[in-house]
C-alpha positions in Angstrom: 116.4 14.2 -104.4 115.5 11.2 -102.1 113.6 8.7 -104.1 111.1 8.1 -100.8 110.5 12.0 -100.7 110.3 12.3 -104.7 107.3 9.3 -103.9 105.6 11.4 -101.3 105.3 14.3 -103.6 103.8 12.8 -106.5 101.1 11.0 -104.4 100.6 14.5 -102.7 100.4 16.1 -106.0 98.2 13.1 -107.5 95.6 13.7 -104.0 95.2 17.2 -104.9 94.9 17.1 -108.5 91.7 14.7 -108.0 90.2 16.4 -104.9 90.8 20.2 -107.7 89.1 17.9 -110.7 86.2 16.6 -108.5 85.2 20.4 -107.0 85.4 21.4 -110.8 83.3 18.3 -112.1 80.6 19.0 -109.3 80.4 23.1 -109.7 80.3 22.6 -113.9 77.4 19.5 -113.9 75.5 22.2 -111.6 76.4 25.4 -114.3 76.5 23.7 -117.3 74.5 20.7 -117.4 71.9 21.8 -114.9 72.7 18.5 -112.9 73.9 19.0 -110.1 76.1 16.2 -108.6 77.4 15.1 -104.7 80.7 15.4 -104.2 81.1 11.7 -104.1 79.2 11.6 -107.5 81.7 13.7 -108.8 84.9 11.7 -107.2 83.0 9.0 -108.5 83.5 10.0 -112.1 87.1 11.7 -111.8 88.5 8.4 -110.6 86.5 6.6 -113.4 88.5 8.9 -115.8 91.8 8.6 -113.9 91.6 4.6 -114.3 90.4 4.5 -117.4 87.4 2.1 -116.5 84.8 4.0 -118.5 82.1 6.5 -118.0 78.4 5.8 -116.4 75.2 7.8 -116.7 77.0 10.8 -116.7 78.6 10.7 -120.2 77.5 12.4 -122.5 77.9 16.0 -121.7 76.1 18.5 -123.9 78.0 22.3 -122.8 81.0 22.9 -124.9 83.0 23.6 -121.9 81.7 20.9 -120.0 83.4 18.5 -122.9 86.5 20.5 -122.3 86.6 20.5 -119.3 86.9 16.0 -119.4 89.4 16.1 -122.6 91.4 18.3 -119.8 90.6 16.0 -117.0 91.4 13.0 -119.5 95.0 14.3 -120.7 95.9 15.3 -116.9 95.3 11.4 -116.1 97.0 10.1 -118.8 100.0 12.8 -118.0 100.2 11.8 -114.2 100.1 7.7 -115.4 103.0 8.3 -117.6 105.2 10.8 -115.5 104.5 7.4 -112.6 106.9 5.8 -114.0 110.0 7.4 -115.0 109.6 9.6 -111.9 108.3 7.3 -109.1 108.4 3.6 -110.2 111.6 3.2 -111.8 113.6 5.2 -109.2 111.8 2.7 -106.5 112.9 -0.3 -108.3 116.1 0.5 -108.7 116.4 1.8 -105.0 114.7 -1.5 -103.9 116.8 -3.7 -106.0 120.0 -1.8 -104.7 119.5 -3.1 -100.9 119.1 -6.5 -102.3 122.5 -8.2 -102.5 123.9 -10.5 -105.1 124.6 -14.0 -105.0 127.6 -13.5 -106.9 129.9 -11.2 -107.2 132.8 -12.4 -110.3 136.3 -10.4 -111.2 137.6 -10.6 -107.5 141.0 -11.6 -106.8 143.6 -11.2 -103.9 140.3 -11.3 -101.6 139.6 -12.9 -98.1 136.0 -15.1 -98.5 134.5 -14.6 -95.4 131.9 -17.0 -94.6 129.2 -15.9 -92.6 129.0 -12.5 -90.3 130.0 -12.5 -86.7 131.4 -10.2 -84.3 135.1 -12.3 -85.1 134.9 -11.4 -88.5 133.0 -7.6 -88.4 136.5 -7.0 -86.5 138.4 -8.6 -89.1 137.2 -6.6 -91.6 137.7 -3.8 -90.1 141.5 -4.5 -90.5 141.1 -5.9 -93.7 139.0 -1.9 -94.5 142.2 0.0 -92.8 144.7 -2.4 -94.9 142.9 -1.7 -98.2 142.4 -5.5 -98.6 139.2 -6.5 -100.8 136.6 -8.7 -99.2 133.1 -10.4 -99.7 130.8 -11.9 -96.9 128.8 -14.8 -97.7 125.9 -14.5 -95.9 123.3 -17.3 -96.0 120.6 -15.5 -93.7 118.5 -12.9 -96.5 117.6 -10.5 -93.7 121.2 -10.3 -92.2 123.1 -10.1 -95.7 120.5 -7.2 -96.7 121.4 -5.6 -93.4 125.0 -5.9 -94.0 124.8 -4.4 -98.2 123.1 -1.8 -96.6 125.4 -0.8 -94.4 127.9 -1.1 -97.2 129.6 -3.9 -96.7 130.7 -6.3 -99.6 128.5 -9.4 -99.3 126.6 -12.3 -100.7 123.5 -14.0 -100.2 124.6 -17.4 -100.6 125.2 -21.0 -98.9 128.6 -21.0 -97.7 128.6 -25.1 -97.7 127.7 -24.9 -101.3 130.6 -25.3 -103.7 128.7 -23.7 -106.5 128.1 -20.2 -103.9 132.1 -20.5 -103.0 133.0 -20.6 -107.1 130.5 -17.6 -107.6 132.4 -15.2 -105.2 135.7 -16.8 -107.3 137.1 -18.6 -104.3 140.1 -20.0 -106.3 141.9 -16.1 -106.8 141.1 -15.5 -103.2 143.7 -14.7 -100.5 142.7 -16.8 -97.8 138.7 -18.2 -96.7 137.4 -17.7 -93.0 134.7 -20.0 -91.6 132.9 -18.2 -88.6 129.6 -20.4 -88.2 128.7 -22.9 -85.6 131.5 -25.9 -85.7 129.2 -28.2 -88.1 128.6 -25.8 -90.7 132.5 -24.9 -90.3 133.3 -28.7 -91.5 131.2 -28.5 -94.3 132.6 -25.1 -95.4 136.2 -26.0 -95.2 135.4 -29.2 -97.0 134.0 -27.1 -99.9 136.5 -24.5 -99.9 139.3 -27.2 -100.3 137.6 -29.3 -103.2 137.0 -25.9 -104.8 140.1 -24.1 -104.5 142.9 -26.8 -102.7 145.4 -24.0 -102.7 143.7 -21.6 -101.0 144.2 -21.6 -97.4 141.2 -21.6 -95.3 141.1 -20.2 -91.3 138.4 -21.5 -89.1 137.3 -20.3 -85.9 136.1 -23.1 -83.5 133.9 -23.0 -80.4 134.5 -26.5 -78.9 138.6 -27.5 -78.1 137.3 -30.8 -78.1 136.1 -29.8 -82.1 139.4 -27.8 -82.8 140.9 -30.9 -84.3 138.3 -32.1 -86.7 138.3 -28.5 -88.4 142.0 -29.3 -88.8 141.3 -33.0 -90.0 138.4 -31.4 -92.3 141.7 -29.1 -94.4 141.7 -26.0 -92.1 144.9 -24.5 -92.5 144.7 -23.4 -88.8 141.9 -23.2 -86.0 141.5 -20.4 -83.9 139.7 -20.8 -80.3 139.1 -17.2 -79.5 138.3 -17.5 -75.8 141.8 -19.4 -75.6 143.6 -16.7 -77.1 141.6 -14.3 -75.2 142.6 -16.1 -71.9 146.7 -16.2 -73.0 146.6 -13.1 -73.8 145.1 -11.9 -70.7 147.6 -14.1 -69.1 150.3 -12.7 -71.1 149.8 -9.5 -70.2 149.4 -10.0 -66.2 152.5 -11.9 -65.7 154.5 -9.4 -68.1 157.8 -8.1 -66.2 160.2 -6.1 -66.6 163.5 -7.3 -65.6 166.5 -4.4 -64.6 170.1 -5.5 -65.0 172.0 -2.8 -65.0 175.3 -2.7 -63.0 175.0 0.6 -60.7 171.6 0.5 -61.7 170.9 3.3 -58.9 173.1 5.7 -60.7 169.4 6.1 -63.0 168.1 7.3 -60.1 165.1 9.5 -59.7 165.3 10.8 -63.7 164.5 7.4 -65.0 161.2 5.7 -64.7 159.8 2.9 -66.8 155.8 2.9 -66.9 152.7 1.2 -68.3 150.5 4.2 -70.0 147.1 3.0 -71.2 145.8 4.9 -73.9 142.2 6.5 -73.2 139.4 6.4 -75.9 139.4 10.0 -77.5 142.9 11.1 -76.2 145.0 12.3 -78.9 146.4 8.6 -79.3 143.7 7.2 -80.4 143.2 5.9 -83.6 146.8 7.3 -84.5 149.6 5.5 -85.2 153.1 6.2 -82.9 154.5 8.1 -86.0 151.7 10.6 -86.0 151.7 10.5 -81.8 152.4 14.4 -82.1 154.0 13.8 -78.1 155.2 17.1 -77.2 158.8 17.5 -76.5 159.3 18.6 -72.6 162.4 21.2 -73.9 159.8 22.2 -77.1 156.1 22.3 -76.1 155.4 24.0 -79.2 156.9 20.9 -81.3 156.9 17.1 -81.9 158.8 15.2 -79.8 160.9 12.1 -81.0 162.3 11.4 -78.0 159.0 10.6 -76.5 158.1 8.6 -79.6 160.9 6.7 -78.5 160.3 6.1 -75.2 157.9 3.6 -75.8 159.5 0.3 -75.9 157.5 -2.1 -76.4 153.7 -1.7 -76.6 150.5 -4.1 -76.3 147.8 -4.4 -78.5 144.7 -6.6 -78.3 146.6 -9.3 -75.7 150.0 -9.1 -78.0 153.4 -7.6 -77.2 154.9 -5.8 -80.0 158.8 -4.6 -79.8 159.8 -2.0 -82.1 159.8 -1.0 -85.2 155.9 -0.6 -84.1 155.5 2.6 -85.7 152.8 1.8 -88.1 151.0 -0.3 -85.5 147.6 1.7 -84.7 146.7 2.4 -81.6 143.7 2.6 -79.6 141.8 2.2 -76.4 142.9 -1.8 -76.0 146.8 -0.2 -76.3 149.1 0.5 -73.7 152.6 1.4 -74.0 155.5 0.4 -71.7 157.5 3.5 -71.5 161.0 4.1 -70.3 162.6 7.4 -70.2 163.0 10.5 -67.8 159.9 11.1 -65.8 158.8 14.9 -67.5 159.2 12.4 -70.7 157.1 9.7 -69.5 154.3 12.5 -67.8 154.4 13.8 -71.8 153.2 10.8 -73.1 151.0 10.0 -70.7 149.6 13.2 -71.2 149.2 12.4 -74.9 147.8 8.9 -74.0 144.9 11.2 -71.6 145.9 8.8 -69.0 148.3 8.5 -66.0 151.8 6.2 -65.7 151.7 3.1 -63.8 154.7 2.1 -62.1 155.9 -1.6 -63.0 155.6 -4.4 -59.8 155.3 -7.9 -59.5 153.1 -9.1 -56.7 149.6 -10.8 -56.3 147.2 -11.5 -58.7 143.2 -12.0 -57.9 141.9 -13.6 -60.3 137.5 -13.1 -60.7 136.2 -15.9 -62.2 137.2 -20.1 -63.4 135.9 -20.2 -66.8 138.1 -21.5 -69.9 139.7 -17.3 -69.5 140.3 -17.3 -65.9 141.2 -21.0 -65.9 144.4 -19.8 -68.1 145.3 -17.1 -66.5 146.0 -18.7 -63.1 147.5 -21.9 -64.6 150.0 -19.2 -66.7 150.7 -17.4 -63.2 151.4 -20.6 -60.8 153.7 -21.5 -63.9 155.5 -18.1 -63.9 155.7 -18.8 -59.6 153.1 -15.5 -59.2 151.2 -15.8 -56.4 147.2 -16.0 -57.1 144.1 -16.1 -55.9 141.1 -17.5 -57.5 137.2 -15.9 -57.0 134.3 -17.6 -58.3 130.7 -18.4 -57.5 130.7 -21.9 -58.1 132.3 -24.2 -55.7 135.6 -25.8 -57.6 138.9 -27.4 -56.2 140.8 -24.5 -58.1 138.7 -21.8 -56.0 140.3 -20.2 -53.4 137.8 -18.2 -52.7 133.7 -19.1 -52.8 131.0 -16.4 -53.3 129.7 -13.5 -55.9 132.3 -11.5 -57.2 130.4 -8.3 -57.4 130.1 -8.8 -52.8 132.5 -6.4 -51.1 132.7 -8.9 -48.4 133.9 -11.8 -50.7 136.6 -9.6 -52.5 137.6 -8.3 -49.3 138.7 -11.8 -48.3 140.0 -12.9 -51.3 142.5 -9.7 -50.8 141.9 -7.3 -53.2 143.0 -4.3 -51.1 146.9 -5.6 -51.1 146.7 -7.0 -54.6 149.0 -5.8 -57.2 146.3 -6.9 -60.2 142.8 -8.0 -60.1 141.6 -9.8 -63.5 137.7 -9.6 -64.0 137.3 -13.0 -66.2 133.8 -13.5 -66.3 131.1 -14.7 -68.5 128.9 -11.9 -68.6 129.6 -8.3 -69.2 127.0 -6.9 -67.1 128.4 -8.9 -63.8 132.3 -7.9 -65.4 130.9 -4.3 -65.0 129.5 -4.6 -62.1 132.5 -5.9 -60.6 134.7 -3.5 -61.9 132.6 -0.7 -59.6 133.2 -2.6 -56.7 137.0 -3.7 -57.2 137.5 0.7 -57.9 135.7 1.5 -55.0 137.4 -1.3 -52.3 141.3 -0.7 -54.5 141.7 2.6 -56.0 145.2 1.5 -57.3 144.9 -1.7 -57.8 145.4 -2.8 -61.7 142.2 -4.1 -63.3 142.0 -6.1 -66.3 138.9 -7.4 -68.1 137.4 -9.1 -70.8 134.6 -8.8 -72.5 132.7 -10.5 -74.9 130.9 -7.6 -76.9 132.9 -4.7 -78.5 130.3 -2.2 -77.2 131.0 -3.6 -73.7 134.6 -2.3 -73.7 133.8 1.3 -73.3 131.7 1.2 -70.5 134.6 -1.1 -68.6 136.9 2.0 -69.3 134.5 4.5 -67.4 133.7 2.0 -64.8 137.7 2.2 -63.7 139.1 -0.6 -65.8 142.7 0.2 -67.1 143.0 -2.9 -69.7 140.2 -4.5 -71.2 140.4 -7.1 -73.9 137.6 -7.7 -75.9 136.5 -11.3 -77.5 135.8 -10.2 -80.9 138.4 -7.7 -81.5 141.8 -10.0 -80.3 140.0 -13.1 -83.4 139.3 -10.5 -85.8 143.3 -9.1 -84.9 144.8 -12.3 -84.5 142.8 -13.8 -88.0 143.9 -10.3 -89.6 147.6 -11.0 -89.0 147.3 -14.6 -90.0 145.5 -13.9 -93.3 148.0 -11.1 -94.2 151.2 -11.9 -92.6 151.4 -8.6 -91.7 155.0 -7.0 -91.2 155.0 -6.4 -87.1 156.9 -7.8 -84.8 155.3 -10.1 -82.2 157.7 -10.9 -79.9 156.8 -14.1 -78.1 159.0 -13.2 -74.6 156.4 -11.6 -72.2 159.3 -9.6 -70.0 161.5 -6.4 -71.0 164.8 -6.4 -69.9 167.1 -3.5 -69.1 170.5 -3.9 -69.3 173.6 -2.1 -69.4 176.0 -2.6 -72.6 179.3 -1.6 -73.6 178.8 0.1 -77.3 181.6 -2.3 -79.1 181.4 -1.2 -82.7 178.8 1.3 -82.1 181.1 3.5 -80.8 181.8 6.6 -83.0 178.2 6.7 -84.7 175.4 8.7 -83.1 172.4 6.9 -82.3 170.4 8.2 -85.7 173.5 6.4 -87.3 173.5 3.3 -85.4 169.5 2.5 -85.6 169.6 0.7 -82.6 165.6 -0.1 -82.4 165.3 -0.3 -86.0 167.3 -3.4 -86.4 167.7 -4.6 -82.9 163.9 -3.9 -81.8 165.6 -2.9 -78.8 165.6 0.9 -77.3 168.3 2.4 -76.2 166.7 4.3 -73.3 169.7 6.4 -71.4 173.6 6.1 -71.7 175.9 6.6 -68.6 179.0 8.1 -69.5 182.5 7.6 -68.2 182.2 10.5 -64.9 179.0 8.9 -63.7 176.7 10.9 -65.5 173.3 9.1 -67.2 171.7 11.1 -70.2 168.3 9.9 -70.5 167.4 12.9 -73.0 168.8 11.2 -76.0 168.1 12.2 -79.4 169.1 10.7 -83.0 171.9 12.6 -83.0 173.5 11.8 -79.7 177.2 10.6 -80.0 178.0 7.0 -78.6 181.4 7.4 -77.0 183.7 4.3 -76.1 183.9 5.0 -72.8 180.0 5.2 -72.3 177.5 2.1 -71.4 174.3 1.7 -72.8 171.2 1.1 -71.0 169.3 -0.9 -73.3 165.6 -2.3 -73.2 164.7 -5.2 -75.0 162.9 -8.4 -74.9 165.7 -11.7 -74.6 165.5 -12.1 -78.5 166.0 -8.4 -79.4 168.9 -8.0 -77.2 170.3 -11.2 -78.6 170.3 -9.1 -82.1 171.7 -6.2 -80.1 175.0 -8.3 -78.9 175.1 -9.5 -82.6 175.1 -5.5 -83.8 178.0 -4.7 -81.6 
């Protein structure tokens, strides 16, 4: 039983048991002593027995039962004192003691020291939860560590400057030490963690550029500046292409398509992994479908481009997959994904907003020769475009009608969402893509029309997560997939199950064209690989590299 609702009972039982002992008190004084007493007379002398303070005038009584009747009263009080506290008190201690956290917490080893709470690192521990890594916050704030133990989180109350708070969560067996505070307290932590534990390598997290390289001066084994890497990874993913080079390349024709598909928060995607996709098979509704499993060639994640193997990466609503494959394949996984395909172009960007985000983005596309267009409210050289991003009029000129994407790089979420309304309502298939600087924002983006929305917090917790833990994906640094057409050299004679093309390549094979001019795009593991055929491959430069190397 709860230990609050165990409380409440006893004080409800303790009320009654006086207000019963008073009645009795005043009805006997008036039988049996011929005295009659007030009720407040009689309270009066009930709580002088239930406190043990001693009797007045009253005492003593001369009826028999009158005497009983207080050796009753008396051994009730002393019962109801004594049941108080196994029953009441020491369960509310306990309780009480139990949302207090430690300032120490010893036998830890293999952990991540995270040093103070933030949005960055609430995401990193989320991945650090999901890979079964052990943790501990140290929290110097008492109200927001209690918060955080009672929410079940492993943390501290502690200074995370001190030395002796960073030897008390045993900071020398730890995996790795994140600093997540404002950029003095930062220096000071990474100095203590290094004269504590020199070994251990310490992350940082770093709000100023210009600060960056004293946290790296102080022993930080690497800065992160999240709205940079929110602002390349934005970049990253607008300018993405995909590149075909495929000799007769119209021989594909209308059965082969290659697609983004965004996966939608509660589809049957999300939160799964690509191994437990469950796509259904065009041929097989009733079963799983590999084939569409492998469609996916290459997929994005939190403003990173993964090429396979990727099957363990999880995905969710800040995934989308690049898909190639025959179209009742890619409509399957779309389906799966609760969203629709978008057909791959490269044209004009608009980009909302000339921030440290928005800033990257258009240097990355005048670098990649994409033609942009830059919106802001503030008047600026790099503006092409003055005036309030959430005015039909000013998007109208800045051309967001013909644009191929529209990136919503703004400051605050409310204006981003507000934007986002606008931009649907003017470009109903134009691509949007947002950031946002609070998790909870990221939904709300997706109903408003968004299709990829990065979130601040969630790309440094991802991007600390794979730093800490070196985690086994592969991040390919080219931005563009390729397709190209290969002869199968030594593949030839193997089926593709055999070969394991995308498992040691990362590269897909996505349809083979065979010597009479006909293109299977309904491949499955055990498909032959003739001599006479040609592989259409997809791949970033560096996987098809280790393709040609295969063969």
């Amino acid at each position: 039983m709860d230990t609050y609702r165990l409380a409440r009972r006893y004080v409800m039982g303790l009320v009654a048991t006086i207000l019963l002992f008073t009645v009795l008190y005043s009805v006997g004084m008036s039988a049996f002593e011929g005295e009659p007493r007030s009720f407040l007379r009689s309270l009066v002398v009930v709580m002088q027995t239930f406190t043990t303070v001693g009797y007045g005038e009253d005492a003593p009584w001369t009826s028999p039962l009158m005497n009983v009747f207080v050796v009753t009263m008396q051994a009730a009080s002393l019962v109801l004192i004594f049941s108080a506290v196994p029953v009441v008190i020491v369960p509310l201690l306990e309780q009480s003691l139990a949302r207090t956290p430690s300032s120490s917490r010893e036998g830890l080893s293999d952990h991540v020291v995270v040093c103070t709470a933030t949005t960055h690192t609430e995401s990193l521990i989320d991945e650090l939860v999901d890979r079964e890594v052990p943790y501990v916050i140290v929290e110097p704030d008492r109200e927001v560590a209690t918060d955080l133990h009672e929410r079940d989180y492993e943390v501290v109350h502690g200074d995370p400057k001190s030395m002796e708070t960073l030897e008390r969560v045993s900071v020398g067996d730890a995996r790795a030490v994140v600093s997540d505070a404002d950029d003095e307290v930062d220096l000071n932590v990474i100095t203590s963690a290094k004269e504590v534990a020199p070994e251990v390598p310490v992350y940082s997290i770093a709000t100023d550029e210009d600060l960056a390289e004293y946290h790296r001066l102080a022993g930080a084994d690497r800065t992160f500046l999240p709205r940079k890497l929110l602002g390349n990874g934005i970049a990253n993913k607008v300018r993405n292409t995909v590149e075909v080079d495929v000799d007769g390349a119209a021989t594909l024709g209308e059965d082969f398509g290659i697609a983004e598909i965004p996966v939608a928060r509660g589809s049957e995607l999300d939160g799964k992994r690509l191994t437990e996709s469950g796509f259904r098979d065009p041929a097989d509704p009733g079963g799983p479908s590999d084939r569409s499993a492998k469609s996916v060639v290459g997929v994005w994640s939190l403003g990173q481009f993964h090429v396979p193997p990727f099957e363990a990466l999880p995905l969710n609503d800040q995934t989308v997959l690049l898909t190639a494959g025959r179209p009742v394949t890619l409509d399957s996984v779309a389906n799966s994904a609760g969203s629709s395909t978008k057909t791959y172009d490269r044209g004009r960007v608009v980009v909302a907003g000339s921030g440290v985000v928005g800033t990257l983005v258009s240097d990355a596309l005048v670098e990649d020769g994409i033609d942009r267009t830059v919106v802001d409210i503030e008047d600026d050289p790099r503006v092409d475009v003055q005036g309030d991003v959430t005015d039909e009029e000013v998007l109208e000129a800045a051309g967001v009608d013909d644009a191929r994407t529209v990136v919503l790089a703004l400051d605050d979420d409310t204006v981003t969402l507000v934007a986002s309304f606008v931009v649907r309502d003017l470009a109903p298939d134009v691509e949007v893509v947002a950031r946002a600087n609070q998790t909870e924002s990221v939904p709300k983006l997706y109903r408003a029309g968004v299709d990829y929305v990065l979130a601040l917090s969630t790309v440094a917790g991802r991007l600390l997560a794979t730093a800490i833990l070196d985690a086994d994906q592969s991040i390919d640094l080219d931005r563009g997939i390729r397709l190209v057409d290969r002869s199968p050299g030594a593949l030839a004679g193997q089926s593709l199950g055999e070969a394991a093309v995308r498992e040691r390549t990362g590269c897909t094979v996505v349809a083979i064209e065979h010597r009479d001019g006909r293109v299977s795009a309904d491949l499955r593991d055990w498909t032959d690989i003739e001599p006479s055929d040609r592989l259409v491959v997809a791949g970033t430069e560096n996987a098809l590299d280790r393709f040609d190397e295969l063969r």
